[in-house]
C-alpha positions in Angstrom: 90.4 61.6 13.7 92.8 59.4 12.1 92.0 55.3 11.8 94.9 53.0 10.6 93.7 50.2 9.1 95.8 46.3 10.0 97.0 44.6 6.7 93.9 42.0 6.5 91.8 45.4 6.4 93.8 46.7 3.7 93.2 44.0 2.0 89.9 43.3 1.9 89.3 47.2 1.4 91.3 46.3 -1.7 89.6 43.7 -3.3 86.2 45.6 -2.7 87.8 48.5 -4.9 88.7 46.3 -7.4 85.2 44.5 -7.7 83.2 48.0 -7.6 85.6 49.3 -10.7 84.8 46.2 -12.1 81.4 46.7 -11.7 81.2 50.3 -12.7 83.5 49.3 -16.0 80.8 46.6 -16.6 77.9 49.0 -16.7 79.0 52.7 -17.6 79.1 53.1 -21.1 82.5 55.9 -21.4 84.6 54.0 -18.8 84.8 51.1 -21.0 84.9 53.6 -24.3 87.5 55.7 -22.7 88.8 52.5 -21.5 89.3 53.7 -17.9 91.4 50.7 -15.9 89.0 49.0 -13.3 91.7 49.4 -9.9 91.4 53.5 -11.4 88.0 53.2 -11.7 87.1 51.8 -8.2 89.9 53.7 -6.6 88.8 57.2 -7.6 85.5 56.1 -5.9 87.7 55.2 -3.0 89.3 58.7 -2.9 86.2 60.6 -3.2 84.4 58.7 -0.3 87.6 59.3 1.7 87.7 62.8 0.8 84.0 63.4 1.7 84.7 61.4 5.3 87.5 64.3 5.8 85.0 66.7 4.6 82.2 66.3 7.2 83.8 64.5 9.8 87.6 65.1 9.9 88.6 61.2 9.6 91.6 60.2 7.7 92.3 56.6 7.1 95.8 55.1 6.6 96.3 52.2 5.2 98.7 49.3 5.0 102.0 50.3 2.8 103.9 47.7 3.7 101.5 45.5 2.0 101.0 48.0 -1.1 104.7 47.3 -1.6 104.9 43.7 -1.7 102.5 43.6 -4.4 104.4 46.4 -6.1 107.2 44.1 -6.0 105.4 40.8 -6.7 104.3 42.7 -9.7 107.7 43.7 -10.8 109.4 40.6 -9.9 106.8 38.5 -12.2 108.2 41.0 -15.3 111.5 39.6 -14.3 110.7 36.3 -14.1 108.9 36.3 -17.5 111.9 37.9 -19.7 114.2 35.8 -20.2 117.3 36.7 -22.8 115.6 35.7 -25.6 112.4 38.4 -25.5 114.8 41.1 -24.5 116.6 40.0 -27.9 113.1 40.3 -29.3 112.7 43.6 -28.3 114.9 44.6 -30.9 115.5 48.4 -32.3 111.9 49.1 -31.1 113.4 48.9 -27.3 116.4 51.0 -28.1 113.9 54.3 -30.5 111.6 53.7 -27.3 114.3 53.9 -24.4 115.4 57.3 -26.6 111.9 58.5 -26.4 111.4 57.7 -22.9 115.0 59.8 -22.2 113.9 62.7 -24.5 110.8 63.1 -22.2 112.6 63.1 -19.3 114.3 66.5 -20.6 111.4 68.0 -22.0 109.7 67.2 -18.7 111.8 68.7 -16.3 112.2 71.7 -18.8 108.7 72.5 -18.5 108.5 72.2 -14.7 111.8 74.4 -14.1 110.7 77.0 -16.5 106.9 77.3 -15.3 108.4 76.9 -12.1 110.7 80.0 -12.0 107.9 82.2 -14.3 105.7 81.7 -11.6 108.4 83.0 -8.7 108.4 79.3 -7.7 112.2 78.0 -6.6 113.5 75.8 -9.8 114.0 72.7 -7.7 109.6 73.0 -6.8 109.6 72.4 -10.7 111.7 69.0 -10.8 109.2 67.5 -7.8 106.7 68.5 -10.4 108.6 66.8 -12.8 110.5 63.7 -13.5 111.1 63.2 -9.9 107.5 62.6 -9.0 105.6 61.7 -12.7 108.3 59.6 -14.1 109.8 58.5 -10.6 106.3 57.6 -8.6 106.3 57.8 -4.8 109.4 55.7 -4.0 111.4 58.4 -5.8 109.5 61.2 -4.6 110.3 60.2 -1.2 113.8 59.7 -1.2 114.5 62.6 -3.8 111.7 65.1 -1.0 114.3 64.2 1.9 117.4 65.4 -0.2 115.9 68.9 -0.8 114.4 69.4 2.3 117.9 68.4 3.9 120.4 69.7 1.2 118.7 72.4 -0.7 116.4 73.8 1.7 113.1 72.9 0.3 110.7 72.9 3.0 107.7 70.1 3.0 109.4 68.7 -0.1 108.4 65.2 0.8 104.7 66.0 1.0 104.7 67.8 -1.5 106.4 65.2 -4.0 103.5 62.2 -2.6 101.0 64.7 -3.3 102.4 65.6 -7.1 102.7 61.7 -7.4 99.5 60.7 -6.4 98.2 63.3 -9.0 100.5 61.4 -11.8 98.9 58.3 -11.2 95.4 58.9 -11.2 96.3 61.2 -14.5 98.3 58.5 -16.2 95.7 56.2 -15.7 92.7 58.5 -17.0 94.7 59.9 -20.0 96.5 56.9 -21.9 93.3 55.1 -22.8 91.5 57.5 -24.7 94.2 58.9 -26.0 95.2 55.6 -27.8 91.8 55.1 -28.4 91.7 58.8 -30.5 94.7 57.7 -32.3 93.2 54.2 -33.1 90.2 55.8 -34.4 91.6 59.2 -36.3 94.0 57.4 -38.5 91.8 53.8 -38.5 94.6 51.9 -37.4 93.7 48.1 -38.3 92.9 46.0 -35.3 94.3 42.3 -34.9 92.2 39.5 -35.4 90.5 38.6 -32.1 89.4 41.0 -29.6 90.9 41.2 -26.4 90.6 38.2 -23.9 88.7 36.4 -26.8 91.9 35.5 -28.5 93.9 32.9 -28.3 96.5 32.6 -25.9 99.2 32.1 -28.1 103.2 30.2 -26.9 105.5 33.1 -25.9 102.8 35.8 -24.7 104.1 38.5 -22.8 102.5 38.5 -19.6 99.9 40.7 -18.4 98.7 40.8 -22.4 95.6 39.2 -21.2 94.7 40.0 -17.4 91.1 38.2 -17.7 91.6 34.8 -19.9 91.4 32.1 -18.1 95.0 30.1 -17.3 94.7 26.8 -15.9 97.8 26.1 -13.2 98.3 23.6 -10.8 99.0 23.5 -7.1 102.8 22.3 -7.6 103.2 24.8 -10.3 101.6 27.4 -7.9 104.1 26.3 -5.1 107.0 26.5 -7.5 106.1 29.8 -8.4 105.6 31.5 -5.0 109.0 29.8 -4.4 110.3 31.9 -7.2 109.1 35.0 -6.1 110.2 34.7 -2.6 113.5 34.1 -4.5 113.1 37.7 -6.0 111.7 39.1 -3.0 114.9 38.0 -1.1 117.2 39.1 -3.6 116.0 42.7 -4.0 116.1 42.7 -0.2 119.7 41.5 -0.2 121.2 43.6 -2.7 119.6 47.1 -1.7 120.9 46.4 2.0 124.3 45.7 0.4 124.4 48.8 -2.3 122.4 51.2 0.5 125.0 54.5 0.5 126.4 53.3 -2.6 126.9 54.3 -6.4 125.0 51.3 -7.6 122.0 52.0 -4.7 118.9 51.3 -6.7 115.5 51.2 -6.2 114.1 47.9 -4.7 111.8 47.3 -6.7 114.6 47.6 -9.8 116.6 44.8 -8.0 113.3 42.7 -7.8 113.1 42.9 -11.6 116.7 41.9 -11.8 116.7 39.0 -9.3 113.7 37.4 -11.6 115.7 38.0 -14.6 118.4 36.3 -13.6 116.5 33.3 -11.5 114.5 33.2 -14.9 117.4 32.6 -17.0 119.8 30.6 -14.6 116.9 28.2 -14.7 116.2 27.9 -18.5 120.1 27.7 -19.5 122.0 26.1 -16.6 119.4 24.2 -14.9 117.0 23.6 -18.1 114.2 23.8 -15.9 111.0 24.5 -18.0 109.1 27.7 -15.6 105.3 27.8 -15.4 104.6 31.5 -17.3 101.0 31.2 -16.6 101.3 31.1 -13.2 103.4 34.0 -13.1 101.0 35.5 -15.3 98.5 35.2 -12.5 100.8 36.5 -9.7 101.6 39.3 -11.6 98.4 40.5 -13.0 97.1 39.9 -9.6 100.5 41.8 -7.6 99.1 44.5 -10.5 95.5 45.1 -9.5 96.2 45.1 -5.4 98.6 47.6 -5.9 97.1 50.1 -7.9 93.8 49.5 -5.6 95.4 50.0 -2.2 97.7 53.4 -3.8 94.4 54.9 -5.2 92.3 54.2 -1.2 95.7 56.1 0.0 94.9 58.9 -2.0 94.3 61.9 0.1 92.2 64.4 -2.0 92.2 67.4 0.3 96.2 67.1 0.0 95.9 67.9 -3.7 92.9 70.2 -3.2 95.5 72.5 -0.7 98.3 72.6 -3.5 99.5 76.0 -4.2 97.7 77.2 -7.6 101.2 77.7 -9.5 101.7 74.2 -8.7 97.9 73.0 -10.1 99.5 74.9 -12.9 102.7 73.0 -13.2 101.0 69.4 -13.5 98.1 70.9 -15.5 100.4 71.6 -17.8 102.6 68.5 -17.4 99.8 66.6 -18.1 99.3 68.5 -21.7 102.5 68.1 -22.7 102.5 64.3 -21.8 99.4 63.2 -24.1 100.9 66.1 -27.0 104.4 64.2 -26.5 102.9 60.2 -26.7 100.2 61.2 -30.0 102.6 63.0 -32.0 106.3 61.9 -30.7 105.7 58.8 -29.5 103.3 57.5 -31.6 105.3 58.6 -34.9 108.6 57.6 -33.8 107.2 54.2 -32.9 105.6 53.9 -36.2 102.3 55.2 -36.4 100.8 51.4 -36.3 98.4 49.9 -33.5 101.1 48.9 -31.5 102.3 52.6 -31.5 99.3 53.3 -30.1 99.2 50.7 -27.6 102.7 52.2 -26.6 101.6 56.0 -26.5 99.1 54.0 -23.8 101.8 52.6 -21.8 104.2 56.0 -22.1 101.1 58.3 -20.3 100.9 55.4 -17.6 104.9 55.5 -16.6 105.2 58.8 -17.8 102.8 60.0 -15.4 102.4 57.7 -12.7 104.2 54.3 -12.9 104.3 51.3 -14.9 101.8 49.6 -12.9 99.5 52.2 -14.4 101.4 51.6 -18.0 100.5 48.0 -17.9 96.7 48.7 -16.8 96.6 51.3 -19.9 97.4 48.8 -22.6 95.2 46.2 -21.1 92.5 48.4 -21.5 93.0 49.1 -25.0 94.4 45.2 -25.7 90.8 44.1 -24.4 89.2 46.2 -26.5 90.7 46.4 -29.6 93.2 43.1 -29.8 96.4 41.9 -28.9 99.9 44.1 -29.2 103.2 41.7 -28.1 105.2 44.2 -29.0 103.9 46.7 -26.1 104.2 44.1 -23.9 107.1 43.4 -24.4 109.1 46.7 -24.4 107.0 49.1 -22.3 107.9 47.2 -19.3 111.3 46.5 -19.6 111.7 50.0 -20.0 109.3 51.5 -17.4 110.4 49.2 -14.9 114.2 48.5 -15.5 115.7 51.2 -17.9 113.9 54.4 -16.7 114.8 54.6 -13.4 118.5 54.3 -14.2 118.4 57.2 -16.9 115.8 59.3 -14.2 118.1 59.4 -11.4 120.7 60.3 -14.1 118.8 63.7 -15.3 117.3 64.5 -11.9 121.2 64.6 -10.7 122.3 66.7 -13.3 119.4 69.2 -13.3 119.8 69.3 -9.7 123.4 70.2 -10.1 122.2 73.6 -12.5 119.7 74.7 -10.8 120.0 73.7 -7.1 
């Protein structure tokens, strides 16, 4: 039996998700150790009472996507919206040895899905879905990537199967980059800021998302202006992937949502001079954050993943290995071998994995715990959510090209 739930559903199913990982973060021990994101937290909850429902009683529930992507793209708009020229000037040679990282991975990624792929008598294109398409790409690209092998290369159920391997990124992504920054913290006793967490100081210039639970104090004007803002985004990204769909510069929409509140953001501080309220984008987006991840992890269909072919179960297991080897001793050295390397090796499991929705929640968990990292927060998403994609769609073309 299969029940759809309305968007108002979907939404309060959300916000219970994100108050029961709240609650289960507040009072088991490991989670908070481990420092497991509340939305993964509640979510996997979700999933399991879902996949127990299917179990006994044969009842899937769908739930609203439209509404799981506006808050993806409230989320990524507020990114936009909160970097102007100057931060991305801040970000310095520590955004160009990360972007190289990040496009390193990508190879080494698809590598190991195409060659455990083919040892495995799988067809080499079964290893990119397991790859960069799906881990690196998340669901948006999995989908549209799924319909060109099951059209062009003959790759039957490629669609499903690339939800189903991207499901399995996020939930990974989200469970692996907190204790493994927390083992790196601790095995070389990296020195933690002053302040802990939401207990510091909210200092001029934050990056967003830096501190998800201190308390911002906004108005109602500057909460109109800001929702005015992000409709701007929202409209933007709708306008320009209608106008590039079929083209060379088609992109994501979420990437044109980014871009729209980068440039709103800095037509208004250098032509118009008008001062924009970051805290109240802080709140959007840290809010955009947590109802997304909630309502992607109550899609999760568990029996999907449980009816994956065992080469495949391979594939990610091994994915997943070679992502937390990669961040601790690639990552984490290039970057400097500092707490806000580790904070980044954090945010590299989320986007490498998942998305960088699940990058941001990482090095929140760790950023609560252990103290503040701007430099994380700065570069992590303006790489996950702007550069990456550009450089995936790049590498999945060309390995396509090989081995298609």
């Amino acid at each position: 039996m299969d029940i759809q739930f309305s968007t108002y559903y979907t939404l309060i199913f959300a916000a219970i998700v994100l108050l029961v990982g709240k609650f289960l973060v507040q009072r088991i021990r490991w989670l908070r150790e481990f420092n497991i994101p509340e939305p993964v937290a509640g979510g996997l909850v979700a999933a399991l009472i879902s996949w127990g429902l299917n179990a006994a009683f044969d009842v899937r529930a769908s739930f609203d996507t439209g509404l799981q992507t506006a808050f993806m793209l409230v989320f990524f708009s507020s990114i936009g919206l909160s970097a102007n020229f100057l931060k991305l000037r801040e970000g310095g040679m520590g955004l160009i040895v990360f972007l190289l990282v990040v496009v390193v991975f990508i190879g080494v990624q698809n590598s190991v899905g195409v060659a455990l792929a083919t040892a495995l008598g799988l067809d080499p294109l079964i290893g990119l879905i397991a790859g960069s398409i799906t881990l690196v790409g998340g669901h948006g690209t999995a989908g549209a990537w799924g319909s060109v092998l099951e059209n062009d290369h003959g790759i039957p159920g490629a669609i499903t199967l690339g939800i189903a391997c991207a499901t399995f990124g996020l939930v990974i992504g989200g469970l692996i980059g907190g204790p493994l920054a927390k083992w790196l913290i601790q095995r070389h006793g990296l020195k933690h800021p002053q302040g802990t967490g939401d207990a510091g100081a909210l200092e001029a210039g934050t990056p967003n998302f830096e501190f998800p639970h201190k308390t911002r104090l906004i108005t109602a004007d500057a909460a109109i202006e800001t929702m005015a803002l992000f409709a701007g985004c929202l409209a933007f990204a709708e306008f320009m992937s209608q106008l590039t769909k079929g083209t060379a510069l088609q992109l994501p929409t979420f990437v044109w949502a980014l871009g729209g509140g980068v440039l709103i953001r800095n037509v208004l501080d250098y032509v118009f001079n008008f001062e924009v309220f970051d805290r109240a984008i802080d709140v959007f987006g840290n809010t955009g954050l947590s109802v997304y991840l909630a309502i992607a992890l109550l899609s999760l269909k568990l029996w999907e993943l449980a009816g994956l072919a065992g080469p495949l179960v391979i594939i990610l297991g091994v994915q997943t290995l070679v992502m937390a080897a990669y961040a601790g001793f690639v990552t984490f050295r290039l970057m400097g071998s500092n707490y806000d390397a580790a904070v980044l090796c954090a945010g590299h499991c989320g986007f490498g994995m998942g998305a960088t929705p699940t990058a941001v929640a990482n090095m929140q968990a760790i950023t609560n715990q252990y103290g503040a990292s701007h430099k994380a927060f700065l570069i992590v998403p303006m790489v996950g959510a702007f550069f990456i994609d550009l450089v995936n769609a790049v590498a999945i073309q060309v390995f396509i090209n090989v081995f298609g």
